[in-house]
matplotlib code that plots the C-alpha trace (Angstrom):
import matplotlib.pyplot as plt

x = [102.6, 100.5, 100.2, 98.6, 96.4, 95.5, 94.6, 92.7, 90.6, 89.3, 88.7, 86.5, 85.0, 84.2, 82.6, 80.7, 79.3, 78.6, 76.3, 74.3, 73.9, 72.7, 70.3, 69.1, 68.9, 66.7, 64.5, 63.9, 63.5, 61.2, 58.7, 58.6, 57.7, 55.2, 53.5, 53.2, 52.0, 49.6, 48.0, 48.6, 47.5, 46.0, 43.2, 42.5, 39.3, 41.1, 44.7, 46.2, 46.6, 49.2, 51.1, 50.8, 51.3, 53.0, 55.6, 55.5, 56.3, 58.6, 60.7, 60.5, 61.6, 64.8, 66.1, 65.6, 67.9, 70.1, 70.4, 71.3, 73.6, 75.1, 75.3, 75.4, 72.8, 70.7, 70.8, 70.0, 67.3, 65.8, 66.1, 63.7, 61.3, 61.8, 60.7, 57.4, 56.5, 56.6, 55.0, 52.1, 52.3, 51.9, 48.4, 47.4, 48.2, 49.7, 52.0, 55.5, 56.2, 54.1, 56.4, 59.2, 57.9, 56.2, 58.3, 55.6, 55.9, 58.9, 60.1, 59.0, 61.7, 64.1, 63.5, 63.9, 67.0, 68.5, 67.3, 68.9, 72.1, 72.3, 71.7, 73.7, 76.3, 76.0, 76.0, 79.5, 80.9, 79.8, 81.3, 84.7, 84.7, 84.1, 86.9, 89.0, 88.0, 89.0, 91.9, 93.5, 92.3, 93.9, 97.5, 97.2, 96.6, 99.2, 101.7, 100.8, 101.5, 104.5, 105.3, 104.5, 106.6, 109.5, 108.6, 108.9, 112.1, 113.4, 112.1, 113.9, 117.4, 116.5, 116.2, 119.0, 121.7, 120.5, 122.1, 125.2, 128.3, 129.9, 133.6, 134.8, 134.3, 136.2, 134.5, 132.8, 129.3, 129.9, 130.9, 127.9, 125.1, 126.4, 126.7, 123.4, 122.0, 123.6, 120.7, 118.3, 120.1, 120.5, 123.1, 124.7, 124.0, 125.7, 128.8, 129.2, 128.5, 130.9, 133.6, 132.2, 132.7, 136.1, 136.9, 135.7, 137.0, 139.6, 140.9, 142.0, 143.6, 143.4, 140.2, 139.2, 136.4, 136.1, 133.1, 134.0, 132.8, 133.3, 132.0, 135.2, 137.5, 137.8, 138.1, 136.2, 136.7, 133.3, 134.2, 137.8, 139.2, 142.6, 144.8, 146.4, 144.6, 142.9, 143.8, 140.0, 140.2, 142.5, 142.5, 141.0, 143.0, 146.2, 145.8, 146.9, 145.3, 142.0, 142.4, 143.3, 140.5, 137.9, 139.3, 139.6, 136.3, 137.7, 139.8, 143.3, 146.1, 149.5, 151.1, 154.4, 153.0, 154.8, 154.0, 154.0, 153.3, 150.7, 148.7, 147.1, 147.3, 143.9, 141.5, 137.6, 135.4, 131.9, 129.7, 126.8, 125.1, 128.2, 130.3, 132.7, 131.0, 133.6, 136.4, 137.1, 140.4, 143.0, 146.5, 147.5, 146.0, 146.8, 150.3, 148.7, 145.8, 147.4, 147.2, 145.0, 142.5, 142.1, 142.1, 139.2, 137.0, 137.7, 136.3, 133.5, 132.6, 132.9, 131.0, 128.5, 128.0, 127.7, 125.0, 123.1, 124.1, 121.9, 119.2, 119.1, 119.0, 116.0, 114.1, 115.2, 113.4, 110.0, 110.5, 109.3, 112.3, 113.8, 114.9, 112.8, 112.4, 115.4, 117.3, 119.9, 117.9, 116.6, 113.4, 113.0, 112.9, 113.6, 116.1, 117.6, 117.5, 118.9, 121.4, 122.5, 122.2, 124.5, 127.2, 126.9, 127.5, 130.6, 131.6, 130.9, 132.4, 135.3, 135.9, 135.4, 133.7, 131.3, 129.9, 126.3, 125.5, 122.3, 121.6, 118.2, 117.7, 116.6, 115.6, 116.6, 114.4, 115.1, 116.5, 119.3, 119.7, 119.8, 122.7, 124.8, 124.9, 126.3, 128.6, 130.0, 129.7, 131.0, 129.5, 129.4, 127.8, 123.6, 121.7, 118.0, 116.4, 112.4, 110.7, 108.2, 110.5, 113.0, 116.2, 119.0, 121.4, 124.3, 125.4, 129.1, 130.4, 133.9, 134.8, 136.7, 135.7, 139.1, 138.3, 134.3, 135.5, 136.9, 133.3, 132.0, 133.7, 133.1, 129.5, 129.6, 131.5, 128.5, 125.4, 126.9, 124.3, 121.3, 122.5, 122.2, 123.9, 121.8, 122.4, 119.7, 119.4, 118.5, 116.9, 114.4, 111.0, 110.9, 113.8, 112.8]
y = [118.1, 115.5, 113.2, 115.7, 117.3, 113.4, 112.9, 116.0, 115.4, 112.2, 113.2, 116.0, 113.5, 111.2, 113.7, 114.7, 110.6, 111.2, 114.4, 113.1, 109.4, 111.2, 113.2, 110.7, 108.1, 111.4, 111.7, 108.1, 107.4, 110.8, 109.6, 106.2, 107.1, 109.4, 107.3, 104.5, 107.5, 108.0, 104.5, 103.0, 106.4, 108.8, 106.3, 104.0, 104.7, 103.6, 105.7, 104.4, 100.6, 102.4, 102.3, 98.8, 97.1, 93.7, 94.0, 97.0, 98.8, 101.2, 98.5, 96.3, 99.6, 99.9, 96.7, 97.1, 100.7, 98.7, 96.1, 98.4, 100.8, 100.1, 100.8, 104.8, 105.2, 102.0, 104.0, 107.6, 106.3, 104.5, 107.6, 109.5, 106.7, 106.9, 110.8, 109.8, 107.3, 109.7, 112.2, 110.0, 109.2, 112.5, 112.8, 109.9, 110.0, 113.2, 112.5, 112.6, 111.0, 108.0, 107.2, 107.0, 105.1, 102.1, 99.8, 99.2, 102.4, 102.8, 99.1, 100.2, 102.8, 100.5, 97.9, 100.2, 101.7, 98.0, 96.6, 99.2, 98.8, 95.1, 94.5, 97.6, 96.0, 92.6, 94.7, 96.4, 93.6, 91.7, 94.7, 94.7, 91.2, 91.7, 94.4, 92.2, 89.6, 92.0, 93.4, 89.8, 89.1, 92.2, 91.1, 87.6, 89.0, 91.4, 88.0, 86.0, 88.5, 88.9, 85.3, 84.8, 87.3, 86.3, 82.1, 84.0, 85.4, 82.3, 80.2, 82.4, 82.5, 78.6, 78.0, 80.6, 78.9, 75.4, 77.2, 78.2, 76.3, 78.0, 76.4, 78.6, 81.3, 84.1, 83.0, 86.0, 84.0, 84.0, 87.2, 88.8, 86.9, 88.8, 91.9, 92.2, 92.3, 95.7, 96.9, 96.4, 98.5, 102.3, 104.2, 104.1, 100.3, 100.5, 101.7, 99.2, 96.3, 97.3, 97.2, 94.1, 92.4, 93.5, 92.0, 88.7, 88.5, 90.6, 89.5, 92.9, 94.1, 97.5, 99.3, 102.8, 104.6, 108.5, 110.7, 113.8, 117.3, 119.4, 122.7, 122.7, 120.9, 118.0, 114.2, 112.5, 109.2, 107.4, 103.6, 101.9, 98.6, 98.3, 97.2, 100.8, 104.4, 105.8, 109.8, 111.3, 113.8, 114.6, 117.8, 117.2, 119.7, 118.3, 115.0, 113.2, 110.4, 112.0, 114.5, 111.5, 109.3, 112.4, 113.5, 110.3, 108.8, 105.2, 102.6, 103.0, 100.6, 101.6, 98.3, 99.5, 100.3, 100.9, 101.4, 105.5, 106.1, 108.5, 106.7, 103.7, 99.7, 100.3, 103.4, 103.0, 106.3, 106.6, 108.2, 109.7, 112.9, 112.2, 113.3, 111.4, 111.7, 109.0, 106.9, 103.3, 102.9, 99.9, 99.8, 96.3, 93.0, 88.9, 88.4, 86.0, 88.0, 91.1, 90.7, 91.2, 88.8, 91.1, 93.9, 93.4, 92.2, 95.7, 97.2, 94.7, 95.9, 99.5, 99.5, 97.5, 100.1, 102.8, 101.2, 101.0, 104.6, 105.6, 103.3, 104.3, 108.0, 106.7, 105.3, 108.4, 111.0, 109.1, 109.2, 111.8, 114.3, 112.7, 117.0, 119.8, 122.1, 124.2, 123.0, 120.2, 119.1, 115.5, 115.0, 111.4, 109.7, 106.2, 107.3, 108.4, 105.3, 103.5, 105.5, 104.6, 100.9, 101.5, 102.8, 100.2, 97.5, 99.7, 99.7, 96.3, 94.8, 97.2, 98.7, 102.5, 104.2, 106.9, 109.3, 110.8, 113.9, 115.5, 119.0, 120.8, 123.9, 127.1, 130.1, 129.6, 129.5, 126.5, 128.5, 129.8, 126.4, 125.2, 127.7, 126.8, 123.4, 124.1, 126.2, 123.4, 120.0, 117.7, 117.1, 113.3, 114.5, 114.6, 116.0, 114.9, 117.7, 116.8, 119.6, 118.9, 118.2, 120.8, 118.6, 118.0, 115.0, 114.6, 111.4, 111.6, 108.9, 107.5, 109.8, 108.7, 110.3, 112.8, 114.0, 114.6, 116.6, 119.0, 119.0, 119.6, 122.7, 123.5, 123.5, 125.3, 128.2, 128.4, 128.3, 129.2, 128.7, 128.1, 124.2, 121.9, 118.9, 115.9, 112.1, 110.3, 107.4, 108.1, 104.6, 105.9, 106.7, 109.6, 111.7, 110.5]
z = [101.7, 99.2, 102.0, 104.6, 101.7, 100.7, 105.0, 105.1, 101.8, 103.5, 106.7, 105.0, 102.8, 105.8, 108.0, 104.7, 104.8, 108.2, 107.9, 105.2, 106.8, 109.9, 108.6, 106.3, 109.5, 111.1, 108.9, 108.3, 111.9, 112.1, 109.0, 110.5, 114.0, 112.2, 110.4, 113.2, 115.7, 113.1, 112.6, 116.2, 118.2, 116.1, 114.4, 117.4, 119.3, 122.3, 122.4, 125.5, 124.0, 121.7, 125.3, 125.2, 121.8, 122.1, 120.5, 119.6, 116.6, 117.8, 119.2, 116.0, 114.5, 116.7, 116.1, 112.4, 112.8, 115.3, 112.6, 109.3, 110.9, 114.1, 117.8, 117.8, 114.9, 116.7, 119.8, 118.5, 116.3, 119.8, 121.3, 119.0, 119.1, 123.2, 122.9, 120.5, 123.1, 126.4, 124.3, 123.4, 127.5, 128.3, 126.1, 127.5, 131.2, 132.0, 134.7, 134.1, 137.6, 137.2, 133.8, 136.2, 139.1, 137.1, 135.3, 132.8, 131.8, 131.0, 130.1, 125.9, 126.0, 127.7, 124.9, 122.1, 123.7, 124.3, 121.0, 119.1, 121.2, 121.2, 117.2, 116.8, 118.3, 116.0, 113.2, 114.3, 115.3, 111.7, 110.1, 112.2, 110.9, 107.3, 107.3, 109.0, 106.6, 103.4, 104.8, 105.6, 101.2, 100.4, 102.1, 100.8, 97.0, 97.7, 98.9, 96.7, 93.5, 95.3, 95.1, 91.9, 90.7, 92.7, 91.1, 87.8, 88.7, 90.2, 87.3, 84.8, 86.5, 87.1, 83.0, 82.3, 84.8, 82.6, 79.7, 81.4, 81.0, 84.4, 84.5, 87.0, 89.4, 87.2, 83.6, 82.0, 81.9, 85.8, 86.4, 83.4, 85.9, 88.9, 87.0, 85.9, 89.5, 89.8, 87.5, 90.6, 92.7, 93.7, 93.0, 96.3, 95.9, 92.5, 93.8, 96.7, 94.7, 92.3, 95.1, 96.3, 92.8, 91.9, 94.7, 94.4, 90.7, 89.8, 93.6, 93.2, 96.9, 97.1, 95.8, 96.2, 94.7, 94.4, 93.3, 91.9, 93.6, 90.6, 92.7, 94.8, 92.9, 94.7, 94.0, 97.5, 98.9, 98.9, 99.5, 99.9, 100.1, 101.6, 104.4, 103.7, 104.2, 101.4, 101.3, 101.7, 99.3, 96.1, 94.2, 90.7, 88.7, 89.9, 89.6, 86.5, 86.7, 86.7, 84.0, 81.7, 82.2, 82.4, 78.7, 77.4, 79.3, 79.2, 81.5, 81.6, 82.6, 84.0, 83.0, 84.8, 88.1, 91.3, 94.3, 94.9, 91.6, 90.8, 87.9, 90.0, 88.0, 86.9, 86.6, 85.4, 84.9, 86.0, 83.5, 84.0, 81.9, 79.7, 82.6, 84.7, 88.2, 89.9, 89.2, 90.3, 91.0, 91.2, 93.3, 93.4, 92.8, 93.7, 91.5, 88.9, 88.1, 86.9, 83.3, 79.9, 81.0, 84.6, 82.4, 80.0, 82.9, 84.6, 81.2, 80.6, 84.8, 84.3, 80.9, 82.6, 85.7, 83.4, 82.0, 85.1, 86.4, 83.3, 84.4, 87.7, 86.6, 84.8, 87.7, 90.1, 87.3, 88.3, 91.9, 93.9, 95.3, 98.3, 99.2, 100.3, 97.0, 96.3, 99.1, 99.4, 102.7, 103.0, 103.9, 102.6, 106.1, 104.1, 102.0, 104.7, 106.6, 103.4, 103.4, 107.5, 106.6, 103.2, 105.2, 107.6, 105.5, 104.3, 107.4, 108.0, 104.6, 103.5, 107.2, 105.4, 109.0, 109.5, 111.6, 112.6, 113.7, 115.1, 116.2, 117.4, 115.1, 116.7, 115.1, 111.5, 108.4, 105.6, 103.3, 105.8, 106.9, 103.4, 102.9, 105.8, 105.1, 101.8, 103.3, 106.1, 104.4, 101.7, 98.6, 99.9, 103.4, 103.8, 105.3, 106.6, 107.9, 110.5, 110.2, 112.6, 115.4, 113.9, 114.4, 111.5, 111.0, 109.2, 107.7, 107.3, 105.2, 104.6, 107.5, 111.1, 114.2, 114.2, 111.0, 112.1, 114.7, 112.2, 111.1, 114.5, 114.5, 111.9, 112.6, 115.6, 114.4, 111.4, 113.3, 116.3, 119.7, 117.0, 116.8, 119.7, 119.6, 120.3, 120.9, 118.7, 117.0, 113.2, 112.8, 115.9, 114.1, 116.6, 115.0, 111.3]

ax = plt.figure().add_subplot(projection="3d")
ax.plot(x, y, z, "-o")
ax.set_aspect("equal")
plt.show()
């Protein structure tokens, strides 16, 4: 709504410009052509040379407007001056006929029309050129800032890795740089990175990580890791695991784990708001890393995410909502987009698949919409709602196609013959 209301204020403003530089170019052109009538016809003993001045003012004139303001002020300002001249004409001669049969009649206007049109055109074409010129400064300042901030960056990861004594790929100095990149990232970002680096240094095997949808109770499957299936949802209240690490708000260890056990190797809590909004969970690891040493990097990497949850919350609170008000609707097109890509490289990385859905919406106001939604999807799903064109996707993550199905018909039976299911592309500016 900012946007259109920012559109509309400059249009307004520009069509103000353009009144006022009209009128000012009238009356300019009207004085001028005034004052020459006056001392080139009016104060000449012999009026009809005013018909032939060489050159003549008027045309002088045109190339001057032609000059300062362009082809479509050149020419209306010519064409003024053309309806001073044939007036002066008529005084003179009389005959309106005679103006159109001789060329020496008319050849003045013709100049003043062409002179206006051809400097007119210089002057747009100089001007095309200058905004070309400023535009092509503005994205080489904008470049080069960006390269000197990204020499600034390099240089300073260039003096720190000087300073490093890096021994092996699972020292904590190793592991600290990597983890400090997660501070750069979004929270969806955050939580595939985090898979991504327990994997590479804990060599840890079997990875899941869970949000927690304390609405309805549920614990949901957001990213997993594993050669085995991940269940998709666990019941909060019942599982022990959970109720431990969201009272004690710390990683836990089950040094004695089995396979089948309910209390995973390893379990980290993600805190955010000082509550636990997911848990990072551990079910087996390479033999020789399953010790003290894997252990205390698990806490030093949870303690470290939960850092940059906070962050992030940070740099969210000066964003502008990415939801239509009071609804859990998306209307961030980019966000959106992220958010495809994100669970692409999921998909692509950890093999965790996904679903989209899009539907035409007929008949039904947001704030139904809004409600239904609620009604039918996950705390993990989204939802990106185009107004303008009035279609809705859904961006099922950590979900297989049998299990989107269920939410298929789930949709149907909600909003009924007010949904029509449509095959677009969510990427495609045209449904964003």
């Amino acid at each position: 709504m900012g946007i259109l209301l920012n559109n509309r204020g400059d249009q307004l403003n520009s069509k103000e410009n353009t009144i006022v530089e009209i009128t000012t170019v009238l009356l300019e052109t009207l004085l001028v052509n005034i004052l020459i009538n006056f001392f080139f016809y009016e104060l000449q003993p012999n009026q009809a040379v005013y018909l032939s001045l060489n050159p003549h003012p008027l045309f002088l004139f045109s190339l001057l407007m032609g000059l300062r303001y362009g082809i479509k002020i050149g020419v209306f300002s010519a064409c003024i001056s053309c309806l001073f001249y044939f007036d002066v004409y008529m005084q003179t001669q009389g005959n309106a006929e005679l103006f159109f049969a001789y060329f020496k009649y008319y050849k003045y206007p013709l100049l003043f029309l062409w002179g206006g049109f051809i400097l007119g055109a210089f002057k747009d074409n100089h001007r095309r050129k200058v905004r070309k010129a400023n535009e092509t400064i503005d994205f080489l300042t904008h470049e080069n800032a960006n390269l000197e901030k990204d020499y600034s960056y390099l240089e300073s990861i260039q003096k720190e890795l000087k300073n490093q004594i890096i021994k092996s790929d699972e020292s904590i100095n190793s592991l600290y740089d990597i983890a400090k990149k997660l501070e750069s990232f979004e929270i969806e970002e955050i939580y595939s990175e985090t898979i991504g680096v327990l994997k590479k240094y804990l060599k840890a095997t079997n990875i899941s990580l869970y949000t927690v949808d304390r609405e309805q109770d549920y614990l949901r499957l957001k990213i997993s890791y594993s050669d085995v299936e991940s269940s998709n949802s666990i019941k909060a209240s019942t599982c022990s695991w959970f109720l431990h690490v969201d009272k004690e708000r710390r990683v836990v260890k089950n040094p004695n784990y089995r396979e089948g056990d309910d209390v995973p190797l390893m379990v980290g809590p993600l805190i955010r708001d000082d509550r636990v909004i997911a848990a990072v969970i551990i079910t087996s690891m390479e033999f020789d890393m399953i010790s003290e040493y894997a252990f205390n990097l698990f806490q030093l990497i949870i303690d470290w995410i939960n850092r940059t949850l906070e962050k992030a919350k940070y740099v969210e609170s000066l964003k502008e909502s990415k939801h239509i008000e009071n609804t859990k609707l998306i209307k961030d097109s980019d966000y959106f987009k992220n958010q495809i890509k994100i669970a692409r490289r999921r998909k692509k990385e950890f093999g965790m698949e996904y679903c989209l859905l899009s539907y035409r919406v007929k008949d039904y106001d947001l704030i139904t919409i809004d409600t239904l939604v609620r009604d039918t999807l996950r705390a993990v799903d989204l939802a990106y709602y185009n107004e303008n064109k009035a279609v809705i996707t859904f961006l099922l993550p950590a979900t297989k196609r049998e299990h989107a199905m269920l939410i298929e018909e789930r949709i149907e039976k909600n909003f009924s013959d007010n949904f029509v299911k449509i095959d677009l592309n969510p990427l495609d500016e045209r449904t964003a």
